[in-house]
N, C-alpha and C positions, 0 to 999 in steps of 0.2 A: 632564522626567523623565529618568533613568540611562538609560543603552544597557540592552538585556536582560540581556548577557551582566555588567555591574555589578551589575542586583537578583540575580541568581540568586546571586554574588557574595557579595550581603550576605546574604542570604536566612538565615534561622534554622532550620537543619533540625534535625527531631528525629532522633534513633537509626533505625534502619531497623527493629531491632527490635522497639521501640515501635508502629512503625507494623504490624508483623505482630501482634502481638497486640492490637490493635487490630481486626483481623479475626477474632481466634480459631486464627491460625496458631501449634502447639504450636514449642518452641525447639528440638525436632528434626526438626522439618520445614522449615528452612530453612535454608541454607549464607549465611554471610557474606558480602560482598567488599568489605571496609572497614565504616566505620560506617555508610554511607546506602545501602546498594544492598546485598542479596540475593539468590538464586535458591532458588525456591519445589520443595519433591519433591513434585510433584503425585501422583507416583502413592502415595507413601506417606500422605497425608491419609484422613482418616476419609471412609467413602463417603458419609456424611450431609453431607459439605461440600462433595463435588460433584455432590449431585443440584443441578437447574437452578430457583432459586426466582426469581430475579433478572428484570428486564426488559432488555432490549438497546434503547437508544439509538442511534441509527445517524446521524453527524453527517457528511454531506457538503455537497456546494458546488456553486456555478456554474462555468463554464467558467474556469478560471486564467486571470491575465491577470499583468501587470507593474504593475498598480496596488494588486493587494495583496487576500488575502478573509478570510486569518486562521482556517482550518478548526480546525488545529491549537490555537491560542489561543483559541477555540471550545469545543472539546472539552475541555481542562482549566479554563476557566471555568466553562462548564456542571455538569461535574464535583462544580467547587468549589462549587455554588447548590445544586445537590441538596444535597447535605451542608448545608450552611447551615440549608434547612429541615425537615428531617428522616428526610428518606432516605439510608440508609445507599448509600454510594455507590461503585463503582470505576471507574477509567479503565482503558481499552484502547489503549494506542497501538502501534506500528511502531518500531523502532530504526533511527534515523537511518544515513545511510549516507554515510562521508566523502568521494567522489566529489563533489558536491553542496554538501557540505559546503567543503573546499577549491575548487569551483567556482564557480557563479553563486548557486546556491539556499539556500547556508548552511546552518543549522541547523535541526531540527526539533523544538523541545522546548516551542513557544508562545512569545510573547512578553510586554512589560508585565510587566504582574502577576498574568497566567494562564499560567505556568511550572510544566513540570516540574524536577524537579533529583536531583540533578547536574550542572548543564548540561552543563557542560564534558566530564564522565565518560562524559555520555550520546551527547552529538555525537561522541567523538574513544575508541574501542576500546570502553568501554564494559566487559562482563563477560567478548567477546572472543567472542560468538556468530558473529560475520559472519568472524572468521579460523579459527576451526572448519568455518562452511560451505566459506570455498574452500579449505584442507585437506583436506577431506574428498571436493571435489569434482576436486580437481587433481591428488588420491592416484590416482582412477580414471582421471585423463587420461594419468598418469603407466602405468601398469596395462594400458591398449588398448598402447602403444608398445611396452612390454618385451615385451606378448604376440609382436607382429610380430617384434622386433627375436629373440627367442629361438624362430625356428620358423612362428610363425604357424601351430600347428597347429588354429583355428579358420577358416584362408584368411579373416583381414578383409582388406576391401577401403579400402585405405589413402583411395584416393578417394571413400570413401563413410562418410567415418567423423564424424559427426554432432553429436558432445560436443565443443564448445569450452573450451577453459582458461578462468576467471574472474581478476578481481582487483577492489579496493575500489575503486581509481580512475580517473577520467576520462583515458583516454591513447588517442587516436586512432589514434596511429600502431598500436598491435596490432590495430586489427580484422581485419586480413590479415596475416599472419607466414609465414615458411618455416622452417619446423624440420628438425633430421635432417642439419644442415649438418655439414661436415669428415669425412666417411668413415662408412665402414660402423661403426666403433666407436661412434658417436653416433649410431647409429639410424635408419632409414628415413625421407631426404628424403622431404617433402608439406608442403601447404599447411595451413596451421592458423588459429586467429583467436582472440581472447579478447573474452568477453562481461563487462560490469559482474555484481559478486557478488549483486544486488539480481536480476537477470534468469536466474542459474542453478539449474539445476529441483532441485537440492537445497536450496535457499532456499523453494523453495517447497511440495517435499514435507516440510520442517521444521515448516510453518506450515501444514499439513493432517492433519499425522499426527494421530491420538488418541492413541498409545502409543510407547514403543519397540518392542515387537514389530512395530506399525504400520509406524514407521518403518524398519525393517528390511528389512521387506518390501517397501515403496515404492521403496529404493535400489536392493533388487536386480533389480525389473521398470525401468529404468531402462535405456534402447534407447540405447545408444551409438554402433550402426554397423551395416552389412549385410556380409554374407560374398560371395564371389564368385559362393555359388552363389543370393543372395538371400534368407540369412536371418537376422534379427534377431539380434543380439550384444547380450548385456544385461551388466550390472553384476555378477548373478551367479554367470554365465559365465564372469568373468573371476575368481570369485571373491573381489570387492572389497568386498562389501557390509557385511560382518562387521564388517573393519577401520575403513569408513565410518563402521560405527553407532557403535565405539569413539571416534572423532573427536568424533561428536555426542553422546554421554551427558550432559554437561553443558551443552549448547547446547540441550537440548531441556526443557530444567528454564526456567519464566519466569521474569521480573527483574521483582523488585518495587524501585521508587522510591516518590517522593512528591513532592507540589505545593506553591507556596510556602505553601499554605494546610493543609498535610499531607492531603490526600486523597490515599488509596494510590492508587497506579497501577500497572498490566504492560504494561511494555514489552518485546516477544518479537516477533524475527522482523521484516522490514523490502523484501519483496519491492514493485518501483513497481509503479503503476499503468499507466503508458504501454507498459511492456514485460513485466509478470504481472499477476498478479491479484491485488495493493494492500492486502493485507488482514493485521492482527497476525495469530499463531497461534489456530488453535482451540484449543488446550489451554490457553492462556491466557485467549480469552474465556469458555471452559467452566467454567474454573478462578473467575475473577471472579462467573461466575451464582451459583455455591454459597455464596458468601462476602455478595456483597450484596442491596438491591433491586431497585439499579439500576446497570447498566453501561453507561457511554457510551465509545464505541468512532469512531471514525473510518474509513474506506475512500479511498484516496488523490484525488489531483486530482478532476475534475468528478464530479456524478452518473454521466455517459454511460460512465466506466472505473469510478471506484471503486466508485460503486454497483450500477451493472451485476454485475461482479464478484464484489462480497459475497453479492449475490443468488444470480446463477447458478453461481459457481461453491463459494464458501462454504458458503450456505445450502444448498444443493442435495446436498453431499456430506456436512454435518453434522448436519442435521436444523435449524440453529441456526435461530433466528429474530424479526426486529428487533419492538420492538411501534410505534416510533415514528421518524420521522424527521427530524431538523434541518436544512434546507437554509442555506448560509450564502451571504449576498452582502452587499456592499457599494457603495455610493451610489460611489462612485469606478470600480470594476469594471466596474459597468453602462454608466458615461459611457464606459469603453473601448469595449465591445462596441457603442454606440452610433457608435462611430466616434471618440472622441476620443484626442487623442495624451497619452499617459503624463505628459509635465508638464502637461496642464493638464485633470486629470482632479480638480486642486482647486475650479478654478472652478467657479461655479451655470451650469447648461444642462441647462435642463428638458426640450430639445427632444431633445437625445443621451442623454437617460437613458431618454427613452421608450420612445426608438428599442432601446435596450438592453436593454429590459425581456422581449425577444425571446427571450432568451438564459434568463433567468431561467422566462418562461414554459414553453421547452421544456421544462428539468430537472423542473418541477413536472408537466406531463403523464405524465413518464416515471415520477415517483414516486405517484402517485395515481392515474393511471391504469392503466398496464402493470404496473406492482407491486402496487400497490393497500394502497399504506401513509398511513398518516395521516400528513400532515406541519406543521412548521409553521416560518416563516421566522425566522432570525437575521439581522438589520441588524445587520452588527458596524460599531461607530461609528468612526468618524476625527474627529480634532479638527477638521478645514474642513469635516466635512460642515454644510449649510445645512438648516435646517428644512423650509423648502417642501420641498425635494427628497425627504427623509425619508418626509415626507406623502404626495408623490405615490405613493412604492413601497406604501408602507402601504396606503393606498386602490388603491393597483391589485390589491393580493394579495387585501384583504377582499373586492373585487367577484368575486374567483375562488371566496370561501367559505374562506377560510383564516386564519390571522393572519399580519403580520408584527411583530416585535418587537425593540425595537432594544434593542442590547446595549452594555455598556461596561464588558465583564468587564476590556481592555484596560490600563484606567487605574483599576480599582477590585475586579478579581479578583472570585470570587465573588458579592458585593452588587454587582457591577452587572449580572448575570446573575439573578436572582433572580425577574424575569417569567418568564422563558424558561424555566428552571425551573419553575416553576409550570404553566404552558402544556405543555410536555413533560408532566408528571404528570398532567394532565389527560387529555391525549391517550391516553397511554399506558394509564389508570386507567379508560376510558368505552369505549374502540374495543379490540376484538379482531379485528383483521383477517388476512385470510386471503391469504397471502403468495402472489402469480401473478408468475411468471417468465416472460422472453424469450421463451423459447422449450421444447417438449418434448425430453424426451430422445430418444425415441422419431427426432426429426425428422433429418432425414439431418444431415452435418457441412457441406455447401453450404447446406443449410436455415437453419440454426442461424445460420451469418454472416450471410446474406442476412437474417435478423428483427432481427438485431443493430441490421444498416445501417437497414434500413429504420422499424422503431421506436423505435429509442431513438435514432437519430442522424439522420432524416430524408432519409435518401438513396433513392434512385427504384431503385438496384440494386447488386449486387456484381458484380466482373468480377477476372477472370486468366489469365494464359498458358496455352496447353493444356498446358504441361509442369506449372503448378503446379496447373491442373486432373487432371492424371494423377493428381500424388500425393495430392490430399486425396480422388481418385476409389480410389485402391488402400489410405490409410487408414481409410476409409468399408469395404472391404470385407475388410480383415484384422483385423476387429474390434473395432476401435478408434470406430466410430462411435454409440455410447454417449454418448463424451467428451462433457463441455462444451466452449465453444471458450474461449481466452485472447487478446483482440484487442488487440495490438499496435499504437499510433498515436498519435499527437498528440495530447497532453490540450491544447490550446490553442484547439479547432475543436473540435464537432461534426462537420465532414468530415475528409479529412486532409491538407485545406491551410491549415497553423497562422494564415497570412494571413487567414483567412473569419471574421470574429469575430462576434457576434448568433448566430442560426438557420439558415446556411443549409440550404436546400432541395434536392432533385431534385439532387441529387451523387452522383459513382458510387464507389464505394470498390473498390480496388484491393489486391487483395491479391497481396503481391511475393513470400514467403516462407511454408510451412510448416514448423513445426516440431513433433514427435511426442514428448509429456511422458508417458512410459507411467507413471513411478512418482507425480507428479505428479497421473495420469487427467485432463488435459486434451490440447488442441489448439492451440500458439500461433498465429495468423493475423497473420503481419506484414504492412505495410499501407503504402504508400508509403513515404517515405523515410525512417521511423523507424528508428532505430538503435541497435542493445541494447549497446554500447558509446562512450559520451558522449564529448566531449573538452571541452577546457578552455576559457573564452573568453579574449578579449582581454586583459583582468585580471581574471584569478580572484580569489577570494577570500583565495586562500594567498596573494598577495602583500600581504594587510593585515592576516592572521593572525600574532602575534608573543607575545612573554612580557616582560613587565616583571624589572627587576632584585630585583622583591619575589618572584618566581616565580609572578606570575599571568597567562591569559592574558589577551591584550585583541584585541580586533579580532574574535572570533569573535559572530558573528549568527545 
């Protein structure tokens, strides 16, 4: 078969137009951006098309590994099956972020022949959402500086100033910077640092707001820094927020695409999972309820972030809620987590898939039990996987009470997903379940990580310094302990040592960093050596990313 980035290539798309009306989206209700790609004015649509008739889909995975799970290529398969047999269908994804993209991880639009597209458009600027976020959020970093540098009639304390710069790409060297260098003309020397744009809390208050008024509001509670005399310095304050929402006006409008199979899709909004909370916009998945039956929507890496996440922090603030869930793994994946190394996760070994099935069984207690969602398993197939092995997972899921069902949307789009499909509609058509979270609001801010840990990730406790004990003990009591938490760590582990692959157990998690998302209304909990600013590997991806003399590109995955 072609590379991905070939079919999307040939791929035959229809007008984007087409595809909104399609939906029942009137031709002044959407803004163009070329022929295949749109942005949706949600708030001008008829209210009868965003009350919520739709079901939510909710499609995550096992623990990430380097052998591959295909969430993403999951999600627009399944997509493409519901459609197929008769439910009206839309997709919810995250807009790719090129950090990732020019780095290890490549692209994020599916693969095969469960693609979304644009591809190219969509991996690389896209509508131009994510250069609006850090615009809009490096306006305000620009905004604390001039305040000091003209006066400082707020007294911030330069050492206590908490809003890091953003940018799209993986570049190490910024996590630590000095700014304010060559004289008093250039502004007050300090330390400063930049966070990837995926991990900045106006990424994330984008993809929570319901409104622009919302979001307005959300910018300007936005804690940038403390004063000398200890008190909160917001967005407001500095009177930035206005200007902010002007950045965002159109960044907050969803992007409709489409699949190679034309199943609409919104892609809006693209915060990770390892470092936020993993989830497209609500306005978008709100947006999709009104328009279809069914929405399958995605939540980043493993259960243990992304669906954690959508639950507690998504669900919890928007009332949304999934009616079924897709868990995705792969007969390869599992042979990792059993222990085997990456090339030879092709070979049959019954005994390391077993062992692997560890992995698999945690996520499934996490979603049927602690959640209490009906779920049912996706086998996304590889061409080496071997039968027996297939069977084995099979029969270990059905002895749990559940199905697993193998898929091959991969190599046959839609019609290879058409069980899974089925089974989902099932699911989703017989069970109304009654969605239990992590943990209470009510429950202190130590509370809430410690159930994190302890439930959904297996660890015997949480532990931290008494200084970063101080501060989640002083945002616990300046009102902020409502929050949900945002736990920052290692999607590769259950614990946060990316090394621990299967289940492990009785781990203590450590939490290195707090960070306070007022407009956001959560609580980041960074967690061992996770890093909210990525760098590059060995060979990135940019060095195989290039353009042909025909003006296409090649090399992008």
């Amino acid at each position: 078969m072609s590379s991905d980035i070939e079919i999307a290539q040939q791929a035959e798309m229809k007008k984007i137009a087409d595809i909104a009306n399609l939906l029942g989206i009137p031709e002044d209700k959407f803004e163009l951006y070329g022929k295949f790609k749109a942005k949706i004015d949600f708030e001008a649509l008829d209210k009868n098309s965003k009350k919520s008739k739709g079901k939510i889909v909710l499609v995550t995975a096992i623990s990430p590994t380097p052998a591959g799970e295909g969430k993403t290529t999951t999600t627009v398969g399944l997509g493409d099956a519901l459609n197929k047999i008769g439910k009206k269908t839309v997709i919810c994804l995250r807009e790719p972020c090129m950090g990732p993209v020019f780095g290890a991880k490549g692209g994020a639009t599916g693969g095969g022949m469960s693609q979304v597209v644009p591809m190219e458009d969509i991996n690389l600027h896209f509508t131009g959402d994510f250069s609006a976020i850090a615009f809009a959020h490096n306006l305000l970093c620009s905004m604390i500086d001039n305040h000091i540098h003209h006066g400082n009639d707020m007294k911030i304390d330069p050492a206590r100033i908490t809003f890091k710069r953003v940018m799209e790409l993986n570049d190490r060297v910024l996590r630590k910077v000095v700014v304010g260098l060559g004289g008093k003309v250039n502004g007050q020397t300090r330390e400063e640092g930049f966070d990837i744009v995926v991990a900045s809390e106006v990424m994330a208050i984008l993809c929570l707001a319901e409104s622009l008024k919302d979001l307005k509001k959300r910018l300007g509670n936005i804690v940038v820094g403390y004063s000398y005399e200890n008190i909160p310095i917001t967005a407001k304050d500095l009177k930035a927020h206005g200007a902010m929402t002007v950045l965002l006006k159109n960044a907050l409008k969803p992007n409709l695409v489409q699949t190679l199979e034309h199943t609409p899709s919104f892609i809006h909004g693209g915060p990770f999972a390892n470092i936020a909370h993993g989830c497209n916009s609500v306005i978008a998945t709100r947006l999709a309820l009104g328009l279809a039956d069914y929405v399958v929507t995605e939540a980043g890496f493993g259960a243990d972030l992304g669906a954690e996440k959508f639950i507690d922090i998504k669900c919890r603030k928007s009332g949304l809620r999934p009616s079924v869930c897709v868990l995705v793994a792969t007969v390869r994946a599992l042979k990792y987590h059993g222990g085997l190394a990456v090339k030879d996760c092709s070979s049959v070994d019954t005994e390391r898939l077993t062992q692997g099935l560890a992995n698999l069984d945690r996520h499934i207690q996490n979603i049927t039990k602690h959640f209490n969602l009906p779920c049912v398993i996706a086998i996304n197939r590889f061409g080496t996987d071997d039968e027996i092995e297939i069977k084995l997972v099979q029969n270990h899921v059905e002895a749990l009470g559940l199905k697993a069902i193998v898929a091959n949307h991969w190599s046959e789009g839609g019609t290879g997903a058409i069980e899974l499909a089925n089974a989902v509609v099932q699911l989703g058509e017989n069970k109304k379940p009654k969605l239990r979270m992590a943990y209470k609001d009510s429950d202190s801010l130590w509370e809430k990580m410690r159930k994190i840990a302890v439930r959904i990730y297996g660890a015997k406790g949480i532990s931290a310094s008494r200084i970063i004990r101080s501060e989640i003990e002083k945002l616990q009591s300046s009102g902020f302990g409502n929050f949900p938490i945002c736990v920052a760590k290692t999607q590769y582990s259950f614990s946060t040592d990316a090394s621990l692959r299967g289940a492990p157990k009785n781990h203590m998690v450590t939490i290195r960093e707090v960070r306070l998302c007022a407009g956001a209304e959560f609580i980041v909990m960074i967690c061992d050596d996770i890093l909210t600013m990525p760098g590059l590997p060995k060979n990135p991806s940019a060095c195989t990313i290039d353009i042909g003399d025909d003006g296409h590109t090649v090399g992008l995955s």
